[in-house]
Backbone bond lengths (Angstrom), bond angles and torsions (degrees), N, CA, C in turn:
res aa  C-N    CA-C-N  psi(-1)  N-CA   C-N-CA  omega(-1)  CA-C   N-CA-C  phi
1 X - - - 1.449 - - 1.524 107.93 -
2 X 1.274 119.77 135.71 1.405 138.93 179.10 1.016 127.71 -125.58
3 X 1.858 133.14 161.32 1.248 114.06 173.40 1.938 84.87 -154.82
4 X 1.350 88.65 142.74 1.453 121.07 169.55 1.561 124.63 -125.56
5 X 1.294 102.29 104.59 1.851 100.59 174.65 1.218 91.34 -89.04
6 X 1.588 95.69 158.72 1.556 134.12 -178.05 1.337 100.37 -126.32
7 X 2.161 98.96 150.78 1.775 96.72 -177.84 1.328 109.69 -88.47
8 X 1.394 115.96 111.62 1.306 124.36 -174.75 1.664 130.66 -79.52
9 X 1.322 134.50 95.56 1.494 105.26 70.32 1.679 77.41 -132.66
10 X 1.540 139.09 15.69 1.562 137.55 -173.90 1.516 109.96 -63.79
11 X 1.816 105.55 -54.95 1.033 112.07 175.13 1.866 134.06 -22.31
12 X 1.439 99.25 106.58 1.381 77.86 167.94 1.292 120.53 -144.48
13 X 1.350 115.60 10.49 1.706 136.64 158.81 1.342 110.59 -122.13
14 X 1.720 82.72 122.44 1.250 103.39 -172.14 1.647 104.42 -129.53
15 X 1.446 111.56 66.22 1.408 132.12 169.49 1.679 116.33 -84.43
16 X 1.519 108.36 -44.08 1.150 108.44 163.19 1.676 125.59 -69.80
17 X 1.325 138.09 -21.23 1.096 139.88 143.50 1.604 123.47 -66.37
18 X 0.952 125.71 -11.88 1.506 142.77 151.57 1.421 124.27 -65.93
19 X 0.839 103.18 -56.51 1.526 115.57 154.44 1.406 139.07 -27.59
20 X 1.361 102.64 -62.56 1.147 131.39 -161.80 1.765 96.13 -103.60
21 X 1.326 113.43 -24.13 1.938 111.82 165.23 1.866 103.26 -72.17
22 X 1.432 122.65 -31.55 1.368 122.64 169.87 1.297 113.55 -35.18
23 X 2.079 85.82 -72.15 1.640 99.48 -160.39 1.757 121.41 -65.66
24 X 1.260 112.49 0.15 1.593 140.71 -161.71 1.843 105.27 -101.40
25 X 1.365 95.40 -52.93 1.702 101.83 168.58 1.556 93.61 65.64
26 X 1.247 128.34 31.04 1.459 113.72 175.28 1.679 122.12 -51.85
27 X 1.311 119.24 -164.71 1.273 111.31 -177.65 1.506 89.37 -118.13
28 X 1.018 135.20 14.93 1.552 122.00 154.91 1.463 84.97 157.48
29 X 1.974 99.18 158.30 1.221 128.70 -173.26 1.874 106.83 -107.42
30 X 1.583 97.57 153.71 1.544 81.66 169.16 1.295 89.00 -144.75
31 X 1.529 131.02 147.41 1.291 135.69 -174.73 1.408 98.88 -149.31
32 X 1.872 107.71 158.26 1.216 124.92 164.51 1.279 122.52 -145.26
33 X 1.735 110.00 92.99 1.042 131.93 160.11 1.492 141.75 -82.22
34 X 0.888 127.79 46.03 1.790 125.96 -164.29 1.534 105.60 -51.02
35 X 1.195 95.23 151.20 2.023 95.07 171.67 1.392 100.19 99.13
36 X 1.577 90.81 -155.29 1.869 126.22 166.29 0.901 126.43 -45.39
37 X 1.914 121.83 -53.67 1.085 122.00 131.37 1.545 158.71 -75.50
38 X 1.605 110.05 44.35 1.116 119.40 150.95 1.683 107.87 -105.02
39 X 1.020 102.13 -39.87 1.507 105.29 168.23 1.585 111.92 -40.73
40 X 1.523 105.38 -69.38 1.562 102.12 -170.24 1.910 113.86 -64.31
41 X 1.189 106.22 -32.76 1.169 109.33 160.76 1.205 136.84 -45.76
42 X 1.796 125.50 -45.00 1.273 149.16 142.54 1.599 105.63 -15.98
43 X 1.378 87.11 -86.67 1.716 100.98 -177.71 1.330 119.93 -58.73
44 X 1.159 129.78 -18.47 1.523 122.06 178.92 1.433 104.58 -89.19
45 X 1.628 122.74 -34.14 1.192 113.70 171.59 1.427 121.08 -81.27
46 X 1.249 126.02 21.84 1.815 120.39 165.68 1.230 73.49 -126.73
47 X 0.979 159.38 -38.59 1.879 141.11 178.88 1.733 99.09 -19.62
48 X 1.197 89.32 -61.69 1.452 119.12 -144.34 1.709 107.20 -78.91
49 X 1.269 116.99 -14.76 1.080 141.66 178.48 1.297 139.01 45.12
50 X 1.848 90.56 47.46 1.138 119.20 -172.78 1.910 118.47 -86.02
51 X 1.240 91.96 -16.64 1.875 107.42 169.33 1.171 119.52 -22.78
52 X 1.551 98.70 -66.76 1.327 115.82 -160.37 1.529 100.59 -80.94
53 X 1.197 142.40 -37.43 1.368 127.06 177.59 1.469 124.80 -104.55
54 X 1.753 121.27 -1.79 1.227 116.30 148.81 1.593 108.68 -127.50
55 X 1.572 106.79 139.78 1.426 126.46 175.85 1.409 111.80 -57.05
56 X 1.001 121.03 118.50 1.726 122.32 174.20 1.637 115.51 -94.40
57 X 1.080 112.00 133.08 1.284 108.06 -175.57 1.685 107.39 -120.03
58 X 1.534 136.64 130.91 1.192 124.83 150.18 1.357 129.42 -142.30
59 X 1.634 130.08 171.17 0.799 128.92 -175.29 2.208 102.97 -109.69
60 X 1.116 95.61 162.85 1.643 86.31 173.79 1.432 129.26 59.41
61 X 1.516 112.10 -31.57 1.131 137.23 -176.55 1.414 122.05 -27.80
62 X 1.757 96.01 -54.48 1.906 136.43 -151.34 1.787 88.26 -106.07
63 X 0.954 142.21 124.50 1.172 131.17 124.44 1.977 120.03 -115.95
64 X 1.624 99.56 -157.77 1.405 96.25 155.80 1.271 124.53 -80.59
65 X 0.761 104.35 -8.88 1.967 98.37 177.44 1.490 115.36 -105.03
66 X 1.408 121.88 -25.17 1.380 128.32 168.37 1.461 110.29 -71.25
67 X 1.341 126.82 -45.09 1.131 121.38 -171.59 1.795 126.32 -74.00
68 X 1.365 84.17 0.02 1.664 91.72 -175.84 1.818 106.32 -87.52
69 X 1.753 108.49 -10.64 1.514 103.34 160.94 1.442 93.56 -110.93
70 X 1.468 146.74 -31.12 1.490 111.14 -170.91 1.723 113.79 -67.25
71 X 0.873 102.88 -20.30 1.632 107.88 -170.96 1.615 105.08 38.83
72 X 1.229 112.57 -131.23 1.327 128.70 -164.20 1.984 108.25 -50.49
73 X 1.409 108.66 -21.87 1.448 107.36 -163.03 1.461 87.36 -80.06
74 X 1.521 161.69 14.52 1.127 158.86 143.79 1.581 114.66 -63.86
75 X 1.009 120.38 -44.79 1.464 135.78 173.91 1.893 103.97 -35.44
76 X 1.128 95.04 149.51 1.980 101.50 -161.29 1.302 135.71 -1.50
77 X 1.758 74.45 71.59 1.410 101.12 -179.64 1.680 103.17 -125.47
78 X 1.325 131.35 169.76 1.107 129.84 172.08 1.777 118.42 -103.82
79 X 0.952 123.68 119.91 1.415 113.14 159.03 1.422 123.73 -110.03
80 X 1.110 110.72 123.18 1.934 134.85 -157.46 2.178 108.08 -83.64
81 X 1.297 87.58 17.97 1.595 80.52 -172.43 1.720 104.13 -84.30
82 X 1.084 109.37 -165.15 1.656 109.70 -146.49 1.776 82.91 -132.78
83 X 1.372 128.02 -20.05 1.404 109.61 -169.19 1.587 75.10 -176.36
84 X 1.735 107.40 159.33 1.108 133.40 -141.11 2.270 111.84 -175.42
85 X 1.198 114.84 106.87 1.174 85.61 -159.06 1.796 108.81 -91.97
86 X 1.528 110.49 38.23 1.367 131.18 -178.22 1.356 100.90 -105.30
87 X 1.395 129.65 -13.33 1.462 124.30 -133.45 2.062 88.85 -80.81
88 X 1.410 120.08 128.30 0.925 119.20 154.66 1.667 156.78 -50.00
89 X 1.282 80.39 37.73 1.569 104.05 -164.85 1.778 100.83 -90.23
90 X 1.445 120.74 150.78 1.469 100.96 162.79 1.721 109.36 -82.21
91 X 1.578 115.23 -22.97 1.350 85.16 -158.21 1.885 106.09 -80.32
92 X 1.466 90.83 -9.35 2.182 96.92 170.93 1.139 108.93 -64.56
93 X 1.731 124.74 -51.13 0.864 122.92 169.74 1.673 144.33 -45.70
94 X 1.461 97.97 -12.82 1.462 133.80 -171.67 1.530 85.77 -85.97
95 X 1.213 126.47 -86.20 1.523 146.10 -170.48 1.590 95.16 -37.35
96 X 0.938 127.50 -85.82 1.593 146.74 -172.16 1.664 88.56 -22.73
97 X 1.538 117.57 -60.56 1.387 124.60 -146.73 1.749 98.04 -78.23
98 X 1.161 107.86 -13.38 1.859 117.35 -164.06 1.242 103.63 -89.71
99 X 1.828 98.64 -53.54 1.114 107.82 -178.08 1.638 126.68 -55.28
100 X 1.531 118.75 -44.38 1.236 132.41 -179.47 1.656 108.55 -70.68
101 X 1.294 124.13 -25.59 1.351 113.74 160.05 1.626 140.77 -79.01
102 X 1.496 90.86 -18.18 1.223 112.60 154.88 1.734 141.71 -47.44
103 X 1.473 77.84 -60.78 1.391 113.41 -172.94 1.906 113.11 -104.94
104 X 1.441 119.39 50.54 1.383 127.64 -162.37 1.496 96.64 -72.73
């Protein structure tokens, strides 16, 4: 187990933390980037083509507004959040639908 801080919120190459997840070979990563840098983060880590042989895990990472540039680089990946107002559930779907009429 490891830990790497990043300079937050400037950071936005993260080659040297890439790097160093190679030379480490962990059994999976977990990061929390919201924003710009989850985006650039996204993309530097399937750049790098670390996807496919370590599991990424995040929280915050994914939203609606991030995901409209990660697109596909989200795909088998994990996101660790606890609630989601996409989540395919009917009774979320219930809430989501109450809530937004509620709250116009």
């Amino acid at each position: 187990v490891g830990q790497d801080m990043t300079k937050w919120p400037d950071q936005l190459d993260f080659s040297a933390e890439i790097s160093k997840i190679r030379a480490a070979k962990p059994g999976a990563v977990f990061v929390f980037f919201p924003g710009r840098a989850g985006v650039q983060f996204f993309q530097q880590y399937s750049q790098a083509g670390l996807k496919k042989d370590i599991p990424l895990y995040t929280t915050f990472t994914v939203d609606a507004i991030t995901l409209k540039l990660q697109k596909d680089l989200t795909l088998d990946t994990y996101q660790t959040l606890w609630w989601a107002p996409d989540l395919p559930y009917a009774a979320n779907q219930k809430f989501v639908g109450e809530f937004k009429k509620k709250h116009k």
